[in-house]
Backbone atoms as SQL, in Angstrom:
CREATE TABLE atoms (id INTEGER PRIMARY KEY, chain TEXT, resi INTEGER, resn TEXT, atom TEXT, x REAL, y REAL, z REAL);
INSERT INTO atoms VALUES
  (1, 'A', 1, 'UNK', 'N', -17.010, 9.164, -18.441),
  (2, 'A', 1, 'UNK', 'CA', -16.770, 8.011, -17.593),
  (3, 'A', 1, 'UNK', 'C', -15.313, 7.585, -17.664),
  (4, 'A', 2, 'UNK', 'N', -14.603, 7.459, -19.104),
  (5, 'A', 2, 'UNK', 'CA', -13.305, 7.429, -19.097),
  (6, 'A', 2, 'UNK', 'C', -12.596, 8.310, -18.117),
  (7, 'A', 3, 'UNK', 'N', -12.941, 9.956, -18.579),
  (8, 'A', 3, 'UNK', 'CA', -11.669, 10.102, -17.621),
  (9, 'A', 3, 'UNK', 'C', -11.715, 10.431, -16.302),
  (10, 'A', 4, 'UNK', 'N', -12.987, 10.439, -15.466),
  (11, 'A', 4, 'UNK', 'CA', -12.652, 9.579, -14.461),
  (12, 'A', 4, 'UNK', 'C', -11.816, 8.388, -13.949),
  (13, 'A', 5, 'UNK', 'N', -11.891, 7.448, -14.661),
  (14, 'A', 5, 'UNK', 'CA', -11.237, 6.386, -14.423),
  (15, 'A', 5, 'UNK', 'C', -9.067, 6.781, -14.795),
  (16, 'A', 6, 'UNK', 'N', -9.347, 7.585, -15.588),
  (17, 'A', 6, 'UNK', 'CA', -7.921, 8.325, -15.924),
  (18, 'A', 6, 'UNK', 'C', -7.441, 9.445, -15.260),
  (19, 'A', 7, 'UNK', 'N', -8.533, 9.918, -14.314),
  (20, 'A', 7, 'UNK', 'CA', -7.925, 10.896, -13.276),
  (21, 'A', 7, 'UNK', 'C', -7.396, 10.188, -11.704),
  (22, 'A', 8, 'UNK', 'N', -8.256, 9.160, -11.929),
  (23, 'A', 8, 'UNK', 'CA', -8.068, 8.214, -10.944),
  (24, 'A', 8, 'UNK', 'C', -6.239, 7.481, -11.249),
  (25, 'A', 9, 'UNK', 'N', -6.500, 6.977, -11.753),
  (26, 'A', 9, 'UNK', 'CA', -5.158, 6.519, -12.312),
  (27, 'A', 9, 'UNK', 'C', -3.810, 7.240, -12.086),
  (28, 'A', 10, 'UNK', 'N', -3.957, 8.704, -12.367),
  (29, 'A', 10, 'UNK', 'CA', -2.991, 9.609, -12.501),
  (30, 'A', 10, 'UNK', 'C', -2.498, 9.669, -10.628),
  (31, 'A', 11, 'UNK', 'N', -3.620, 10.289, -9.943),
  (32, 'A', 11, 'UNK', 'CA', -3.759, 10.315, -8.578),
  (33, 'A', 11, 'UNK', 'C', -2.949, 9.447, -7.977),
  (34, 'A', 12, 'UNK', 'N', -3.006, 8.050, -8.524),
  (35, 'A', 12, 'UNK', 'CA', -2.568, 6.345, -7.451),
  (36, 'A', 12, 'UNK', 'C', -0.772, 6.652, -8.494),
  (37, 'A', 13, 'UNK', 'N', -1.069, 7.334, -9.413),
  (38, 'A', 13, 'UNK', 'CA', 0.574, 7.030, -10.067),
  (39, 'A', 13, 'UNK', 'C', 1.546, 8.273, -8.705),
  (40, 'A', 14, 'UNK', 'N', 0.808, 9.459, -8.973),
  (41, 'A', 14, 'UNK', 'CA', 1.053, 10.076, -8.121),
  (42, 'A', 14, 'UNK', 'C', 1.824, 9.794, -6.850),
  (43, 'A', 15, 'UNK', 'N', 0.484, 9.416, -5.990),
  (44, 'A', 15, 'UNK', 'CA', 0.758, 8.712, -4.472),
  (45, 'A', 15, 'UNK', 'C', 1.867, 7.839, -4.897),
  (46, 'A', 16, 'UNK', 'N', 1.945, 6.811, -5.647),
  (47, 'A', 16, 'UNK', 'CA', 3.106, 6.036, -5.375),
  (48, 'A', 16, 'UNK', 'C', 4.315, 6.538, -5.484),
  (49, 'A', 17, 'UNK', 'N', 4.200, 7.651, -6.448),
  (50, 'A', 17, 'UNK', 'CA', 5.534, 7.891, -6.865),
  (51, 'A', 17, 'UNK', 'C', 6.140, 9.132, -5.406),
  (52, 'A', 18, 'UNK', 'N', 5.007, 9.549, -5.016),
  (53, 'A', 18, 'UNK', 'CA', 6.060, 10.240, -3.768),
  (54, 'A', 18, 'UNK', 'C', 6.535, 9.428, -2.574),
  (55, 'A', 19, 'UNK', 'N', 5.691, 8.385, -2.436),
  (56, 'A', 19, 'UNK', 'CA', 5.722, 7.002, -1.833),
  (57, 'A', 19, 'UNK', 'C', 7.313, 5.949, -2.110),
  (58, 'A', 20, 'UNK', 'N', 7.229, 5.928, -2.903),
  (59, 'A', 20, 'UNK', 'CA', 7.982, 5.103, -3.953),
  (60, 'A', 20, 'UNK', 'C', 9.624, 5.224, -3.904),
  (61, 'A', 21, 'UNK', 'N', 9.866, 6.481, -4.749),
  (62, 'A', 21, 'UNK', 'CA', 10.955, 7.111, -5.579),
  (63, 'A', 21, 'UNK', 'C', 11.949, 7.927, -4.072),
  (64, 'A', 22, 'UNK', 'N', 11.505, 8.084, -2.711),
  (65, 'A', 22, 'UNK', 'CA', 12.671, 8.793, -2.364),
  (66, 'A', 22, 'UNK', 'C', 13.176, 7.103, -1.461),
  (67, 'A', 23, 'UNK', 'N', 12.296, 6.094, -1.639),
  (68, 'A', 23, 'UNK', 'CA', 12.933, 5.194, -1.165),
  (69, 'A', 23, 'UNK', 'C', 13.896, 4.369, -2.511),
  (70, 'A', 24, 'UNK', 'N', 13.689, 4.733, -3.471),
  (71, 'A', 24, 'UNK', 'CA', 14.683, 4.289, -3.912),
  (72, 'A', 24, 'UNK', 'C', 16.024, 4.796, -4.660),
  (73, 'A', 25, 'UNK', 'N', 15.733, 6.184, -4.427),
  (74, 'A', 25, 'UNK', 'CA', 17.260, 7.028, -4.727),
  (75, 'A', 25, 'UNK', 'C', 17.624, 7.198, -3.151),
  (76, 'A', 26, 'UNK', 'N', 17.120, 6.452, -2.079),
  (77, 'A', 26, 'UNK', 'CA', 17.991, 6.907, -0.847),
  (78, 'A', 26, 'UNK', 'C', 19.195, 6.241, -0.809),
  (79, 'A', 27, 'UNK', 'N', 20.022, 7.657, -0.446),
  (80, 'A', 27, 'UNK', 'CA', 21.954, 6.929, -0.161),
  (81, 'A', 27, 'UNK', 'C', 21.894, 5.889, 0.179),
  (82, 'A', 28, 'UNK', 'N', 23.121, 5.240, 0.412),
  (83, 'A', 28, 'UNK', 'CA', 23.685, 4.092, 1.117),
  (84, 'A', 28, 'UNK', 'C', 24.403, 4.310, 1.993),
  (85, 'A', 29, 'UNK', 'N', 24.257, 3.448, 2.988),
  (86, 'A', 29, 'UNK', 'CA', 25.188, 3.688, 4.362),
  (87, 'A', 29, 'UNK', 'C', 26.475, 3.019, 4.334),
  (88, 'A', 30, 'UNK', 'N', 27.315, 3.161, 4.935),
  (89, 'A', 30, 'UNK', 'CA', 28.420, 2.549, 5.418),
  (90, 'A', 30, 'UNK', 'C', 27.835, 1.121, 5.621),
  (91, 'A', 31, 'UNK', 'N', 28.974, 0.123, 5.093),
  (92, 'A', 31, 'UNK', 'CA', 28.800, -1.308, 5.283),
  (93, 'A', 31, 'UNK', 'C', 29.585, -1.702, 6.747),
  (94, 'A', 32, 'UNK', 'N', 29.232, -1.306, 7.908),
  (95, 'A', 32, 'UNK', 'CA', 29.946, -1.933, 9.072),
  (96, 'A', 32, 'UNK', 'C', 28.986, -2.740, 9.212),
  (97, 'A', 33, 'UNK', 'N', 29.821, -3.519, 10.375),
  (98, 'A', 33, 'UNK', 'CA', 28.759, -4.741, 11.013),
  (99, 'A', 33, 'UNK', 'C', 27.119, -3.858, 11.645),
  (100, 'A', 34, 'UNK', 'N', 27.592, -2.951, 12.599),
  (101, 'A', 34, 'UNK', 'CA', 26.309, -2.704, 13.222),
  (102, 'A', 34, 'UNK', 'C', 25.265, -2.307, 12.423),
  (103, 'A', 35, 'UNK', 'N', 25.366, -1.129, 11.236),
  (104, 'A', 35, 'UNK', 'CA', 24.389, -0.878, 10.297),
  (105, 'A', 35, 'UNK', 'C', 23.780, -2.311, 9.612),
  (106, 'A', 36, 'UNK', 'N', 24.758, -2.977, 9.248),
  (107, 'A', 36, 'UNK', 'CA', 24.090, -3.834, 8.377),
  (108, 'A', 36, 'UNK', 'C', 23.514, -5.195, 9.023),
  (109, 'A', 37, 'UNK', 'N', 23.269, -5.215, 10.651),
  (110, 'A', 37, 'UNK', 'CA', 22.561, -6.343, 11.174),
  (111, 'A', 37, 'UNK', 'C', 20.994, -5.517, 11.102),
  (112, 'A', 38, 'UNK', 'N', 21.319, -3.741, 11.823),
  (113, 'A', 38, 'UNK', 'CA', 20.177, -3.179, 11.945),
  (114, 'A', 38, 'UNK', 'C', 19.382, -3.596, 10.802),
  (115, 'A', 39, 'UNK', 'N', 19.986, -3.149, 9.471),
  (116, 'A', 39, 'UNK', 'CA', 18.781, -3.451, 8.468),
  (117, 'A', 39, 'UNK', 'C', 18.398, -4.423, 8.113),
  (118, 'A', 40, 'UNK', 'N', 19.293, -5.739, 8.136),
  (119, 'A', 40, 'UNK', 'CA', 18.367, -7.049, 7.866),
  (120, 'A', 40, 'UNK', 'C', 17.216, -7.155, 9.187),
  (121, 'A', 41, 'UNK', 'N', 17.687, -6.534, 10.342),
  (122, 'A', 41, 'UNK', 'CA', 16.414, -6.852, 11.703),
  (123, 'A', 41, 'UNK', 'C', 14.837, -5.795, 11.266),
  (124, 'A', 42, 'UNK', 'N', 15.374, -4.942, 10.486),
  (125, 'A', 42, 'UNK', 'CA', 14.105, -3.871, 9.859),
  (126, 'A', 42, 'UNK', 'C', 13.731, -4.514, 8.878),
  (127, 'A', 43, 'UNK', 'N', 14.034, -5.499, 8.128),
  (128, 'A', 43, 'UNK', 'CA', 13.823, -5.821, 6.763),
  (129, 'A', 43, 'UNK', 'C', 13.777, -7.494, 6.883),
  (130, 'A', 44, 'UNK', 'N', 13.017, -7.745, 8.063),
  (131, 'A', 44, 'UNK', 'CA', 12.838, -9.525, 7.859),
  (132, 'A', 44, 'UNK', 'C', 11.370, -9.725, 7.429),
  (133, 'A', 45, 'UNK', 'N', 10.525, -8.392, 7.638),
  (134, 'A', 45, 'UNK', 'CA', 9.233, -9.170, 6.997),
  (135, 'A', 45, 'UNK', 'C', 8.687, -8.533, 5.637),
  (136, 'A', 46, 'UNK', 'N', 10.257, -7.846, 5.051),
  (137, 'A', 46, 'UNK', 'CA', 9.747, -7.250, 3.508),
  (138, 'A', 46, 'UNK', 'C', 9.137, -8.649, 2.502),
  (139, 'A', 47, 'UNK', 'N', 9.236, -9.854, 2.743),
  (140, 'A', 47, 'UNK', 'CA', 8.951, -10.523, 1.741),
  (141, 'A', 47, 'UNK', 'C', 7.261, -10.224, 2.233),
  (142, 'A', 48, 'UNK', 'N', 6.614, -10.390, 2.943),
  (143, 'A', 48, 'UNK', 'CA', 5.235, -10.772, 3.906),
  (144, 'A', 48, 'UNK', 'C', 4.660, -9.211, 3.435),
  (145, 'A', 49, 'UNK', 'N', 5.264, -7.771, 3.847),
  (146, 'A', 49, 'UNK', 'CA', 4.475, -6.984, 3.466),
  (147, 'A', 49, 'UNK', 'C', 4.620, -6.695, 2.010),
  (148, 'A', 50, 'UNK', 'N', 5.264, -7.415, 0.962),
  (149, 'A', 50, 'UNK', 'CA', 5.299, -6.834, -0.267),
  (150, 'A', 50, 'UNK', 'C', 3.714, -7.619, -0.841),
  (151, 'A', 51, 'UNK', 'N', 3.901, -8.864, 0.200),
  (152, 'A', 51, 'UNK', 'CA', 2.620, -9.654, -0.513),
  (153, 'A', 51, 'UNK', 'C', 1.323, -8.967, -0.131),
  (154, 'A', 52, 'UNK', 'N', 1.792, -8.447, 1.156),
  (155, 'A', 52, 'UNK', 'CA', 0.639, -7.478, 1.455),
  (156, 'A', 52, 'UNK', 'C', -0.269, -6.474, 1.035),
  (157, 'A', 53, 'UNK', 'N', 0.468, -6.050, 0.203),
  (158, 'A', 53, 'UNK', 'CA', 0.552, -4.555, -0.460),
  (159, 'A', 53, 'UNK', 'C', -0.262, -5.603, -1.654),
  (160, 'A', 54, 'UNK', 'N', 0.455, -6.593, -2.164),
  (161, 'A', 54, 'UNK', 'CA', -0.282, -7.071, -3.720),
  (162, 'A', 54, 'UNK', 'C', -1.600, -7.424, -3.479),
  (163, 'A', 55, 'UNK', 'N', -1.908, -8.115, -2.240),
  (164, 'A', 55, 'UNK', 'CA', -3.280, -8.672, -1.976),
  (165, 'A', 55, 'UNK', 'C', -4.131, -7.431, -1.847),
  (166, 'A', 56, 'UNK', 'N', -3.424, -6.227, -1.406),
  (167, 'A', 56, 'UNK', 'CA', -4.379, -5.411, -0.933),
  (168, 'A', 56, 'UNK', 'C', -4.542, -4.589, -2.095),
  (169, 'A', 57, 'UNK', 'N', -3.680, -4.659, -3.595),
  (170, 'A', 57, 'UNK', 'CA', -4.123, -3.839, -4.449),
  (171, 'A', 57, 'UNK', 'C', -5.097, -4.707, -5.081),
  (172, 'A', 58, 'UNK', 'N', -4.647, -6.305, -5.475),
  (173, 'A', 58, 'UNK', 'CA', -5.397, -6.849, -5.957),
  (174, 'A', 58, 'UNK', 'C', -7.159, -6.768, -5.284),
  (175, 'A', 59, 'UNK', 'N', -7.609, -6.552, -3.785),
  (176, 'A', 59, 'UNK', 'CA', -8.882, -6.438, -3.217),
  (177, 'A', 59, 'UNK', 'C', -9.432, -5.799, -3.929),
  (178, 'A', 60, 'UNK', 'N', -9.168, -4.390, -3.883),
  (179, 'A', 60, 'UNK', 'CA', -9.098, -3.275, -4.159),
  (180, 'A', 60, 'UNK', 'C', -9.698, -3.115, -5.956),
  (181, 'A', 61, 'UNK', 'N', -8.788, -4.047, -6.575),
  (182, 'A', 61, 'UNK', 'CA', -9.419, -3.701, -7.874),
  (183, 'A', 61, 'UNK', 'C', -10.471, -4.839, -8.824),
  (184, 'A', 62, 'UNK', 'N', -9.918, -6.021, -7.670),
  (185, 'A', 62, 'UNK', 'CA', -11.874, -7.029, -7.875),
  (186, 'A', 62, 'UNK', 'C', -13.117, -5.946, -6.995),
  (187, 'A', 63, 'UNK', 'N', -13.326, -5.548, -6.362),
  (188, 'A', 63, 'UNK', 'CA', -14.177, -4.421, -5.799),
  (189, 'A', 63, 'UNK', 'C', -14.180, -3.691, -6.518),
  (190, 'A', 64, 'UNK', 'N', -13.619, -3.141, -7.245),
  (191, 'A', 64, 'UNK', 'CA', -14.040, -1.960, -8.394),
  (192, 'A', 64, 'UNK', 'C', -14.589, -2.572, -9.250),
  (193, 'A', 65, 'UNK', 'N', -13.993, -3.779, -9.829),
  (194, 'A', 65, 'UNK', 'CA', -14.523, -4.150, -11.037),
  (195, 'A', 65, 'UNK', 'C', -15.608, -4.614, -10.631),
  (196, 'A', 66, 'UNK', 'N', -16.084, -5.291, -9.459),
  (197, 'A', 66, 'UNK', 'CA', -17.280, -6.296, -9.290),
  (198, 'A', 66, 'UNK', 'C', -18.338, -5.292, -8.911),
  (199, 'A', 67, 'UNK', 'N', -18.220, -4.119, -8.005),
  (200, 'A', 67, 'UNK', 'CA', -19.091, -3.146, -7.591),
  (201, 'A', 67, 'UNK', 'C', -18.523, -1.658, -8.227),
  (202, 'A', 68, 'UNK', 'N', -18.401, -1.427, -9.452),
  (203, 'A', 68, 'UNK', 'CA', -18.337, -0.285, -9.834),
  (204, 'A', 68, 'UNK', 'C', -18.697, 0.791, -9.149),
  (205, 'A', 69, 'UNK', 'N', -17.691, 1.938, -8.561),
  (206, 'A', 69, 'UNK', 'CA', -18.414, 2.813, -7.969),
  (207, 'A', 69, 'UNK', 'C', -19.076, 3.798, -8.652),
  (208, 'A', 70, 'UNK', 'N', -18.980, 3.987, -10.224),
  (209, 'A', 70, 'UNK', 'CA', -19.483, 5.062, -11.567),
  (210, 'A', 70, 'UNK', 'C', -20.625, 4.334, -11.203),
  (211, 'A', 71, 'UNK', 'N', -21.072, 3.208, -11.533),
  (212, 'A', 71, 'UNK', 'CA', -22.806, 2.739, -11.175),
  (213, 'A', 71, 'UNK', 'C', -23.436, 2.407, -10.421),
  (214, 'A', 72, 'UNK', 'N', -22.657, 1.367, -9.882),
  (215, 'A', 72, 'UNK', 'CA', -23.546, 0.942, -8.752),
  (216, 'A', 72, 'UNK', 'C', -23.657, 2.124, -7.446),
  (217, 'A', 73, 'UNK', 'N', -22.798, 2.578, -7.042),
  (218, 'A', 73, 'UNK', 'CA', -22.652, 3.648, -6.019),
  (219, 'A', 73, 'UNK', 'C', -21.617, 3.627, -5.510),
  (220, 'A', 74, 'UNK', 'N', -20.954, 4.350, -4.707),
  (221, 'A', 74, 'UNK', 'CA', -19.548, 4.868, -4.184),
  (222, 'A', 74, 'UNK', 'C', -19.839, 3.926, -2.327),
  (223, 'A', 75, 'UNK', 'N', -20.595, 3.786, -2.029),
  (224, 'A', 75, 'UNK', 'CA', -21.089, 3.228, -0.632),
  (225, 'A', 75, 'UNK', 'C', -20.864, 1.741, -0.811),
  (226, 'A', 76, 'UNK', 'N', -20.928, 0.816, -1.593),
  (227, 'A', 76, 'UNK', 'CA', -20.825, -0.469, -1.915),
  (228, 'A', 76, 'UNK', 'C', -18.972, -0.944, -2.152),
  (229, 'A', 77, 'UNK', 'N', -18.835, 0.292, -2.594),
  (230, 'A', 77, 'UNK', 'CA', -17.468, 0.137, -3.179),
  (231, 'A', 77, 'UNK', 'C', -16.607, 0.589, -2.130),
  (232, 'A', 78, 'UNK', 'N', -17.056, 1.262, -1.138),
  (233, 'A', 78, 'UNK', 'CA', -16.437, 1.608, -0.149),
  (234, 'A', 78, 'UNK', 'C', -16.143, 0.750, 1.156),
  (235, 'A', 79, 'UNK', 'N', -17.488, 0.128, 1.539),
  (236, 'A', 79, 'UNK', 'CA', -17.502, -0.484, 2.355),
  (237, 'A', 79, 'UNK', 'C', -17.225, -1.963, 1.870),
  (238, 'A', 80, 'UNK', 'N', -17.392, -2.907, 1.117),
  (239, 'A', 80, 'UNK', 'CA', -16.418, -3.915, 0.390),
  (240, 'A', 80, 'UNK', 'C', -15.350, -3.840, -0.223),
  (241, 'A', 81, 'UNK', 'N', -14.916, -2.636, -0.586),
  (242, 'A', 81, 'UNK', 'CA', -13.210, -2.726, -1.273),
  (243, 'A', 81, 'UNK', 'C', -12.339, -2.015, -0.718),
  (244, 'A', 82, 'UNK', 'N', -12.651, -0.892, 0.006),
  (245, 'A', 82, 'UNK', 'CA', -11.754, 0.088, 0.738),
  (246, 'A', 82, 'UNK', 'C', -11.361, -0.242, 1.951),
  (247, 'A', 83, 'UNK', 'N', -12.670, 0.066, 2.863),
  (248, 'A', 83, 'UNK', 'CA', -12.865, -0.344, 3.968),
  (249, 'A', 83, 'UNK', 'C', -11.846, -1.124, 4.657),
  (250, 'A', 84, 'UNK', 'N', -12.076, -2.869, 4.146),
  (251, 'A', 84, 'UNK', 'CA', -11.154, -3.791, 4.635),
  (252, 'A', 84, 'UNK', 'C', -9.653, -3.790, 4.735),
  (253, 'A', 85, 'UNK', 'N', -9.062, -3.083, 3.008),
  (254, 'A', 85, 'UNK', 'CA', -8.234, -2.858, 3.198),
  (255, 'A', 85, 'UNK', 'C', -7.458, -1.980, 4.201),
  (256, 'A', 86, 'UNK', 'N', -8.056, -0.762, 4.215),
  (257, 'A', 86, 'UNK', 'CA', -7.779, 0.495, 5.470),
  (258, 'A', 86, 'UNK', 'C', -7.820, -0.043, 6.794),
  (259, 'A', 87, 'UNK', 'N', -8.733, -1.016, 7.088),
  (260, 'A', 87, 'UNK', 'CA', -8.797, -1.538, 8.641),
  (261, 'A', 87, 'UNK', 'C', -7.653, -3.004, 8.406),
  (262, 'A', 88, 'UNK', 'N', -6.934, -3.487, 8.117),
  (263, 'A', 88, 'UNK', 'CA', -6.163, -4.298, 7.648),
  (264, 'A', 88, 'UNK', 'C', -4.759, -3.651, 7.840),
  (265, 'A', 89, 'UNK', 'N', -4.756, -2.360, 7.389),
  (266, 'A', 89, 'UNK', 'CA', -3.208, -1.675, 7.424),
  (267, 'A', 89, 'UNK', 'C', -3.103, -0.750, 8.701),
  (268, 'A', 90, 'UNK', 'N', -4.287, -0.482, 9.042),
  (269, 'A', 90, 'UNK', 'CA', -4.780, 0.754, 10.518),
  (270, 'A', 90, 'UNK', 'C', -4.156, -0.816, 11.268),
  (271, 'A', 91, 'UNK', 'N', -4.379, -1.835, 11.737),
  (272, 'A', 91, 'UNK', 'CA', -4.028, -2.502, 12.580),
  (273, 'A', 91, 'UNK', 'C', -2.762, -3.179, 12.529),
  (274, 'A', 92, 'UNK', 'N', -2.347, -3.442, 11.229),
  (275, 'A', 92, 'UNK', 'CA', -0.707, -3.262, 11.389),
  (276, 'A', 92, 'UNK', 'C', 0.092, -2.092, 11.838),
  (277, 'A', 93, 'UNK', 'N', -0.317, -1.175, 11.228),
  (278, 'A', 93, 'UNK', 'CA', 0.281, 0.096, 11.640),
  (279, 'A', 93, 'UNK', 'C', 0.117, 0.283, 12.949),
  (280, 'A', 94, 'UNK', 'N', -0.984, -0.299, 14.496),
  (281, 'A', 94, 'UNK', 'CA', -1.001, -0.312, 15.604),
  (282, 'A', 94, 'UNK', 'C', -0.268, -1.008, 16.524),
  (283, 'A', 95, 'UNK', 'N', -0.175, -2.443, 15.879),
  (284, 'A', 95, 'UNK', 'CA', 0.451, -3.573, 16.062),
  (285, 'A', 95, 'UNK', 'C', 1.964, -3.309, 16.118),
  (286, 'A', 96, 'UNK', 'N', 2.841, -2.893, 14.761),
  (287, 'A', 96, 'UNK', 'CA', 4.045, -2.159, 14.831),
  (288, 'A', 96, 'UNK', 'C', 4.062, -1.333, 16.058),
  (289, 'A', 97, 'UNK', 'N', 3.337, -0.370, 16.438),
  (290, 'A', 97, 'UNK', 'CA', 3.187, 0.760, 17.087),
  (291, 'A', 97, 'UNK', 'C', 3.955, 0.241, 18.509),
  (292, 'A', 98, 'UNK', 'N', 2.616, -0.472, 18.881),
  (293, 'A', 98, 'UNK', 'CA', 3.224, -1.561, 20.281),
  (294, 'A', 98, 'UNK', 'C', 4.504, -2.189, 20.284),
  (295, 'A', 99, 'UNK', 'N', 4.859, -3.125, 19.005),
  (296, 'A', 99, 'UNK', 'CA', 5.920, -3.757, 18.689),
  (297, 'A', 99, 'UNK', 'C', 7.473, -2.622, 19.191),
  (298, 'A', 100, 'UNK', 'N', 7.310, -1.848, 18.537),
  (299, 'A', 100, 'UNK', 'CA', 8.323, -1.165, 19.532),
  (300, 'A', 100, 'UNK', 'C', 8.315, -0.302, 20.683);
């Protein structure tokens, strides 16, 4: 049962880190005016999706803990902890879509 829960773990370290790490060794651009209005206009709702991301890990791991998917079943845990989150980011990700 442990290492399930430790293969799991490894997996989400994983994902983040290919996720993660090329955004933060990416170069730096030239400081002119035009680059640097572009990125504050790309980067006005980083405060809003960082909270995003926390609410949605935090869902994510009251649903595990409250509906274990090792016992109770993988269907409970799916459709209350996954689920919402995935349809939550599927419609931002649509929303953006339109947005530009």
């Amino acid at each position: 049962m442990l290492s399930g829960i430790k293969e799991i773990a490894v997996i989400v370290i994983v994902l983040l880190a290919l996720f993660l790490v090329p955004r933060m060794i990416r170069p730096k651009k030239n400081t002119d005016t035009g680059s640097a209005e572009k990125e504050g206009a790309s980067r006005k709702n980083d405060g809003l999706t960082r909270l995003a991301v926390l609410i949605s890990a935090l869902w994510v791991t009251v649903a595990f803990l409250l509906w274990n998917p090792f016992t109770d079943g993988l269907s409970v845990f799916a459709v209350a902890g996954i689920l919402p989150v995935a349809f939550g980011w599927g419609c931002r990700w649509v929303w953006l879509g339109f947005k530009k």
